[in-house]
DOTORGU-225629 format. One record per residue (C-alpha): x, y, z. Coordinates in steps of 0.5 Angstrom, whole numbers, padded with zeros to 4 digits, always signed. Example, Ala and Ser with C-alpha at 12.3 -4.5 7.8 and 13.67 -1.06 7.14 Angstrom:
2
+0025-0009+0016 +0027-0002+0014 
REM end
This chain:
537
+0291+0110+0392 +0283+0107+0392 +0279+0110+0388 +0273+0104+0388 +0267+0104+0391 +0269+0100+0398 +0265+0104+0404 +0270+0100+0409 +0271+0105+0415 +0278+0102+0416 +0280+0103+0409 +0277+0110+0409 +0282+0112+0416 +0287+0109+0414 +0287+0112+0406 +0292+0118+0406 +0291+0125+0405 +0290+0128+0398 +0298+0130+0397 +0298+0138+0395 +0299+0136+0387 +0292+0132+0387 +0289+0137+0390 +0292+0142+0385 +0290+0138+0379 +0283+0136+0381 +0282+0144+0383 +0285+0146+0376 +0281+0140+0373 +0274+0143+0377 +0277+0150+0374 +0278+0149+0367 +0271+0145+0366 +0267+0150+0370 +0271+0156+0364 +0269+0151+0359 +0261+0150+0361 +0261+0158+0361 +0265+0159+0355 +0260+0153+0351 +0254+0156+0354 +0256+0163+0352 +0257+0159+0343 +0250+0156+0344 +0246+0162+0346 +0250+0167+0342 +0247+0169+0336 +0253+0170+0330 +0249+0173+0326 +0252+0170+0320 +0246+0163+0321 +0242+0165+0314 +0248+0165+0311 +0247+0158+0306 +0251+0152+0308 +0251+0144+0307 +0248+0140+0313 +0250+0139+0320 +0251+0131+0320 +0253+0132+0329 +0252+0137+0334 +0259+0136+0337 +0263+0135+0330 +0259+0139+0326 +0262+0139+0320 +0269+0139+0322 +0269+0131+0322 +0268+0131+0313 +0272+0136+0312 +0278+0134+0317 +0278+0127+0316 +0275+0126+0309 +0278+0119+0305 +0282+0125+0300 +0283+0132+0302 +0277+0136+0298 +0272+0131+0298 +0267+0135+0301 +0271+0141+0302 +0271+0142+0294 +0264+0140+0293 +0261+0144+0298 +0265+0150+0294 +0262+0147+0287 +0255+0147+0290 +0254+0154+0295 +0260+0158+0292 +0266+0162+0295 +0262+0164+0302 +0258+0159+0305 +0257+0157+0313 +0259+0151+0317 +0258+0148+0323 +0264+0147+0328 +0263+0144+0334 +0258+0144+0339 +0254+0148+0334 +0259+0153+0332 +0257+0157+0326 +0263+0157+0322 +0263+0162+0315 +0268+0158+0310 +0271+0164+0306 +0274+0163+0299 +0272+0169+0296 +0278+0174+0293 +0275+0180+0295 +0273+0178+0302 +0281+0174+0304 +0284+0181+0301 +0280+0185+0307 +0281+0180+0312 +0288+0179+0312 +0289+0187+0310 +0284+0190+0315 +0287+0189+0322 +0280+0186+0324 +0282+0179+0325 +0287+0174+0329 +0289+0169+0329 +0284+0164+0331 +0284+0161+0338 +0288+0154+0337 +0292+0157+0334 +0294+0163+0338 +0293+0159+0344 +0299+0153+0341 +0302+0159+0338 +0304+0162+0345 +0305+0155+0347 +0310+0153+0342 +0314+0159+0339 +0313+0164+0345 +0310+0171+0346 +0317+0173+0344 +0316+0171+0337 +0313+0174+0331 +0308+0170+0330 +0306+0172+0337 +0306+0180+0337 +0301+0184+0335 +0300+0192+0332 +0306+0195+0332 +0310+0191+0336 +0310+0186+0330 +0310+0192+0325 +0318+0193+0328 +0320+0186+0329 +0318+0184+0322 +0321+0190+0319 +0328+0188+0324 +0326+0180+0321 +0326+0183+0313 +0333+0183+0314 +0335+0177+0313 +0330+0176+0308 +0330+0181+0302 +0331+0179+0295 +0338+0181+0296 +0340+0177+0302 +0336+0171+0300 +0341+0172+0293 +0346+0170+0298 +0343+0164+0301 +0344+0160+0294 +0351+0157+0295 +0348+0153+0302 +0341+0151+0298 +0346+0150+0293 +0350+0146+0296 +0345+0141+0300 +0342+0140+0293 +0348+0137+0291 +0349+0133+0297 +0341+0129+0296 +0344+0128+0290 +0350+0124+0292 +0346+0121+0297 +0342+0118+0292 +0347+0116+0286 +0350+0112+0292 +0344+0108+0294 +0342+0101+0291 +0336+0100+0293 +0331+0100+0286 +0325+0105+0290 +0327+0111+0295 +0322+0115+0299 +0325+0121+0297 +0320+0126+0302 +0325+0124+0308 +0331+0125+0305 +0328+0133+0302 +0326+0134+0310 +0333+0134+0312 +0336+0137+0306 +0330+0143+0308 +0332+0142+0315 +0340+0144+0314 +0339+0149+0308 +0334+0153+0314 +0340+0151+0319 +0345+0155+0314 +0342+0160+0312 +0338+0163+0319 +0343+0161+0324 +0350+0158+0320 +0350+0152+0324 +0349+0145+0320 +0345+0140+0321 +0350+0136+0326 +0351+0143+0329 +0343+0142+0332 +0345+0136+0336 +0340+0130+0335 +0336+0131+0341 +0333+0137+0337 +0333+0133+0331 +0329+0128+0333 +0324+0133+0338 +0324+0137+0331 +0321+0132+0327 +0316+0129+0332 +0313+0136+0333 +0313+0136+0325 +0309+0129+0325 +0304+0131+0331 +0302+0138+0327 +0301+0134+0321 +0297+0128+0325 +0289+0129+0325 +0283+0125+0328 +0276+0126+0331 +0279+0126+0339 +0285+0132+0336 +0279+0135+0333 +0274+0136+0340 +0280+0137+0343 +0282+0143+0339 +0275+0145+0340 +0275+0144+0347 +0282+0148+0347 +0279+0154+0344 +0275+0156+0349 +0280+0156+0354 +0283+0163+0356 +0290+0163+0354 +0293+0163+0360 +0289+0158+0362 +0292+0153+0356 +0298+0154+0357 +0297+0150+0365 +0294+0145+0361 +0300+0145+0357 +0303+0143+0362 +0299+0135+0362 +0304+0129+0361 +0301+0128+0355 +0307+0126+0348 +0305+0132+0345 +0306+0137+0350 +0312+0134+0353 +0314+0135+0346 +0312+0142+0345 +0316+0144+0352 +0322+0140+0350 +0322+0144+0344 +0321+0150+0345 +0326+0150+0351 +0331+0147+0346 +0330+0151+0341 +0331+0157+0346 +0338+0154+0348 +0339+0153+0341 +0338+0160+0340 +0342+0163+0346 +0349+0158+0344 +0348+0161+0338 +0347+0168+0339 +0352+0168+0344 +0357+0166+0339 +0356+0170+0334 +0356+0176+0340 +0364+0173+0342 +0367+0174+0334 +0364+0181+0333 +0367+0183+0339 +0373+0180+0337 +0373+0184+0330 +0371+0177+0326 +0368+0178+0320 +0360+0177+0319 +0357+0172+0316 +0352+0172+0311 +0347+0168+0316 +0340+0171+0318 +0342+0171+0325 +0350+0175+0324 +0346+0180+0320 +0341+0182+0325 +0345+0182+0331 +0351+0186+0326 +0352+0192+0330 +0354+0197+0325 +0349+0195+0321 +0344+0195+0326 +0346+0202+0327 +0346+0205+0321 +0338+0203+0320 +0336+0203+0327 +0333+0196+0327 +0338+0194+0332 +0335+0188+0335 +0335+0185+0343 +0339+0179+0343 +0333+0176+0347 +0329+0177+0342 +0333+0174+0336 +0333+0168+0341 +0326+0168+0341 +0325+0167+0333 +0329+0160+0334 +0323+0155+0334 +0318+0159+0329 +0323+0161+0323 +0326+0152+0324 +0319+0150+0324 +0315+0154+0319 +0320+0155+0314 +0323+0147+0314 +0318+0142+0312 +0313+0147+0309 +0317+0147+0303 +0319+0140+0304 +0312+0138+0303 +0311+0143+0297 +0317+0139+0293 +0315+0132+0295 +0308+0134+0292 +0310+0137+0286 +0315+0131+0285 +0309+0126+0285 +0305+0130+0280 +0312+0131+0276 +0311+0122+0276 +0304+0123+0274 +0306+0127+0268 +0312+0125+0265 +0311+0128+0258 +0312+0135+0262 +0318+0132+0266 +0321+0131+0261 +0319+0138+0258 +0322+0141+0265 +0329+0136+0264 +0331+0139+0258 +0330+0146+0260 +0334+0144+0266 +0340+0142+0263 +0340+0146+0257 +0341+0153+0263 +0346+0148+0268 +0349+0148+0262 +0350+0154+0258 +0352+0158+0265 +0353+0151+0272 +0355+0157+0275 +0350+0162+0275 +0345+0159+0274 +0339+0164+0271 +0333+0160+0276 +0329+0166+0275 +0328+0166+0268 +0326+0160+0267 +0320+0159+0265 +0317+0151+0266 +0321+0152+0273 +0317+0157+0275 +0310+0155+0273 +0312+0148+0275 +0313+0152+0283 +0307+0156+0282 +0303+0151+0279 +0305+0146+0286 +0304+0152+0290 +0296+0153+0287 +0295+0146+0289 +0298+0145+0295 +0298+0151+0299 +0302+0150+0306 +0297+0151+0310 +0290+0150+0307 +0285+0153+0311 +0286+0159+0316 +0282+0160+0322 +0281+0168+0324 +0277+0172+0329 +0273+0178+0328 +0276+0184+0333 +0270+0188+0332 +0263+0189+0328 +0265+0189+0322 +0262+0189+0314 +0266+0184+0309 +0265+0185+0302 +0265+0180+0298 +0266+0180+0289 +0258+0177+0288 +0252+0177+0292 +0249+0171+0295 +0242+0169+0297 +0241+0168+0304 +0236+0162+0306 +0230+0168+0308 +0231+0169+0300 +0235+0176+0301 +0240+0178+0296 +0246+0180+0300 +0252+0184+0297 +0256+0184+0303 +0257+0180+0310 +0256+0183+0317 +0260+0178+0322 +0259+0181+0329 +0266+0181+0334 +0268+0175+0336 +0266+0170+0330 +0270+0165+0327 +0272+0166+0320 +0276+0160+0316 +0280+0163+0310 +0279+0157+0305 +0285+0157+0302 +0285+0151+0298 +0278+0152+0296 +0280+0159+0294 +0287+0157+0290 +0281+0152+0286 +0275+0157+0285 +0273+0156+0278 +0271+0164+0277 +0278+0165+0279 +0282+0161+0276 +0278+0158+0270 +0275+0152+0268 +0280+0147+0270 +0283+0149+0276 +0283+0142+0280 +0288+0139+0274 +0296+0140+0274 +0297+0144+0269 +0303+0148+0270 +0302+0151+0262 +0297+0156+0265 +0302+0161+0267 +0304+0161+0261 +0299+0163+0257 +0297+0170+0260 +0295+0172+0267 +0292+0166+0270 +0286+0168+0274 +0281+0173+0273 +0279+0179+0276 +0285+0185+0279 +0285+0183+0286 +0291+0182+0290 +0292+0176+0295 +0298+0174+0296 +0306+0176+0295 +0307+0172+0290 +0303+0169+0283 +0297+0173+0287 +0297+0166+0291 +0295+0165+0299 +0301+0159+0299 +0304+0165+0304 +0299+0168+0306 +0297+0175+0306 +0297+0181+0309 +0302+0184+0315 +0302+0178+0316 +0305+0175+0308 +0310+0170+0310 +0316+0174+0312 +0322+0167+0307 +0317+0167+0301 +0323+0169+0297 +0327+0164+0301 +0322+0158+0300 +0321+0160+0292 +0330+0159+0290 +0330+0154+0295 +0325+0150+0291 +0329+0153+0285 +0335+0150+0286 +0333+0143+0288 +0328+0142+0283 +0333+0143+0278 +0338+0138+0282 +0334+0133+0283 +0330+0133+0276 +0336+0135+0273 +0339+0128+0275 +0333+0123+0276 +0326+0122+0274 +0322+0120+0278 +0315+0115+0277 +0310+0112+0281 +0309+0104+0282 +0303+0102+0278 +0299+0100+0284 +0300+0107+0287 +0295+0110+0290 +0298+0118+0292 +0292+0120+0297 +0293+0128+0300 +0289+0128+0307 +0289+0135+0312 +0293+0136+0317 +0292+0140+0323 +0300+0143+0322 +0302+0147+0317 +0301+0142+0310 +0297+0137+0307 +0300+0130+0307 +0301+0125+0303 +0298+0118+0306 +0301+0111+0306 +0302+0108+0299 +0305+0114+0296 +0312+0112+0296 +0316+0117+0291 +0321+0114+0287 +0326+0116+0284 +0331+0113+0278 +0337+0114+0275 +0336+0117+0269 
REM end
């Protein structure tokens, strides 16, 4: 096709017509600019009602603050100054200039999760549909979720994570295999802790192993794994572009030939296939009379059970479940265990402290192990979690007017003292979860330092305000919303963090420069250069 500037009349006869495709995308392309120069009209004449609210410098119109605090050397450099320097609420500019407020205030968090005034975010919402489906828990809304996550909880109540510790168990023992049998003198143990979290998940919610995924899902897993965990200024205008997108419109742009919408469809049909193959089996042995497994997936689709509780849930509805219980449950927790591994290297003294209470309880009862009851472990696992919250910073959007309280009052610009913050509907609100899990009135005078012996001494925080489901952190959320396998994330962290420090201890080269950067996906990451490296003990 000629696309240059020649006036050639015989060029222009003879040129062919714009094939029906052209003519759709150019038409798609001429609809989605004219929704996008609306909706960005529509943010900059819209006054949010939050523009007194103090906050640091604009440096750009189009990035606003996003680049500083998305692309900053190390995770936090400006984020923490900011909070240090304005507080637990300030406002920040998002593209185009969006006014964005920044929340870390306990009280304020508490009533955006519990209230049912927010949503999620529009990107988020967008790649939500996009990614795990309509159908998924994280899709629906009202009661809709309220029934499917009360159909969920089955699978993952205290008692029913109990059953799954023979798996993570087992998978714990196969990573330390691995390792004993390997020669080489420096491992990078976060892959081999993403298949073990992989197979562990497999097991418990779908009773299927790894191998039993087949490696075209494997491989399609980690590359979406890899695309959330990426960043850079052009993913950041494009998310912001995306979010003035109707849903609808998003998900046909979702269907670009780019790697990582190529990506998000293949897994999303992968993981419904998957689903289906999975559900249909355990369907043929209940009809056959065989015994139910322990799995996620058996206990839902248990006909008697599901009877007599009256939760019984549709085989479609199991299937949609697939991709957003693999993706979001698995290298969470694998991120948590490899960054509380290389804080374990830069502490050895408490490593060792950790070691001995480890093999003092393996070796008192190896085959019920007392997990909960072991305090260095517990406080190591909260104390990783306070600093690495799966998913630091959170995007939610008012659904109405309303009026959100906050611990302490603030002065505005114009030398008012406010005592609560009216957001107008509509407004973009970021929970800083890693600014709150490090907020100095909240946690004491050193609440950027590893120090796992603070929950040892008493309640850690201050104040009587309830966040999250467990240790009053935001690591799983909060709310309706609470992380539905908080429990099954905490045993299996147990577990394999006695096996592995149980057996090895682990250090750091030392040139080594462990730097954590955000990531668009569900964790922090670890930049290059820090390798962790565990040794024979």
């Amino acid at each position: 096709m000629y696309l240059s500037q020649r006036t050639s009349h015989t060029l222009l006869h003879h040129r062919p017509s714009p094939s029906p495709t052209y003519l759709a995308m150019s038409s798609a392309s001429v609809l989605i600019a004219a929704i996008v120069s609306v909706a960005l009209y529509r943010v900059l004449h819209r006054k949010s009602g939050i523009e007194n609210i103090p906050g640091p410098p604009s440096p750009s119109w189009i990035f606003g603050n996003m680049l500083q605090l998305l692309l900053s050397p190390s995770y936090g450099d400006y984020e923490f100054a900011w909070l240090k320097l304005y507080g637990p609420i300030y406002r920040l500019k998002g593209c185009f200039g969006q006014n964005r407020l920044m929340v870390s205030d306990p009280l304020a968090l508490q009533y955006i999760l519990s209230s049912g005034q927010f949503v999620n975010g529009p990107i988020v919402e967008n790649f939500v549909y996009l990614l795990f489906g309509m159908g998924s828990v994280s899709a629906v809304r009202g009661d809709a979720h309220k029934r499917l996550r009360a159909a969920l909880n089955t699978g993952f109540t205290a008692a029913a994570v109990k059953n799954y510790q023979p798996i993570f168990e087992k998978m714990a023992h196969a990573l330390t295999e691995q390792l004993e049998q390997s020669s080489a003198l420096s491992i990078n143990i976060s892959p081999l802790l993403s298949t073990a979290t992989l197979g562990a998940i497999s097991e418990a919610v779908l009773g299927c192993s790894t191998k039993d995924l087949g490696e075209e899902f494997v491989s399609n897993h980690y590359q979406i794994v890899a695309l959330a965990a990426s960043q850079s200024a052009a993913q950041i205008l494009a998310n912001a572009v995306g979010a003035l997108l109707p849903t609808s419109v998003f998900n046909a742009v979702g269907y670009l030939p780019t790697t990582a919408f190529r990506a998000i469809r293949k897994g999303k049909y992968l993981a419904e296939d998957l689903g289906r193959r999975v559900v249909r089996e355990k369907m043929n042995a209940a009809r056959q009379g065989l015994e139910i497994d322990s799995d996620v997936y058996s206990q839902l689709l248990n006909p008697v059970q599901s009877d007599s509780t009256k939760k019984r849930m549709s085989e479609e509805t199991v299937v949609a479940q697939t991709s957003v219980i693999l993706i979001a449950g698995q290298d969470t927790t694998a991120n948590a265990l490899a960054f509380g591994l290389v804080e374990l290297a830069r502490h050895p003294h408490f490593q060792d402290q950790l070691r001995v209470e480890i093999q003092s309880n393996l070796g008192a009862s190896p085959n019920n192990v007392p997990y909960d009851t072991m305090l260095l472990l517990n406080a190591f696992i909260k104390e990783t979690l306070r600093l690495y919250p799966a998913v630091p910073l959170v995007d939610r959007v008012a659904l109405a007017d309303v009026v959100i309280p906050i611990t302490k009052e603030i002065k505005t610009s114009t030398e008012e003292v406010i005592t609560q913050i009216p957001v107008r509907k509509g407004q973009l609100v970021t929970m800083a979860i890693a600014s709150f899990q490090r907020l100095e009135s909240f946690w004491g005078v050193d609440p950027h330092e590893f120090k796992p012996q603070r929950w040892l001494e008493g309640s850690p925080y201050k104040g009587e305000t309830s966040v999250g489901p467990y240790a009053n952190l935001l690591s799983f959320i909060g709310g309706p919303r609470t992380c539905l396998g908080w429990r099954f994330a905490i045993l299996e962290m147990q577990v394999l963090i006695c096996e592995l420090v149980g057996k090895f201890s682990f250090t750091l080269p030392k040139d080594d420069a462990v730097r954590v950067q955000s990531a668009t996906g569900f964790s922090p990451t670890m930049s290059n250069g820090g390798e962790r490296r565990p040794a024979l003990r």
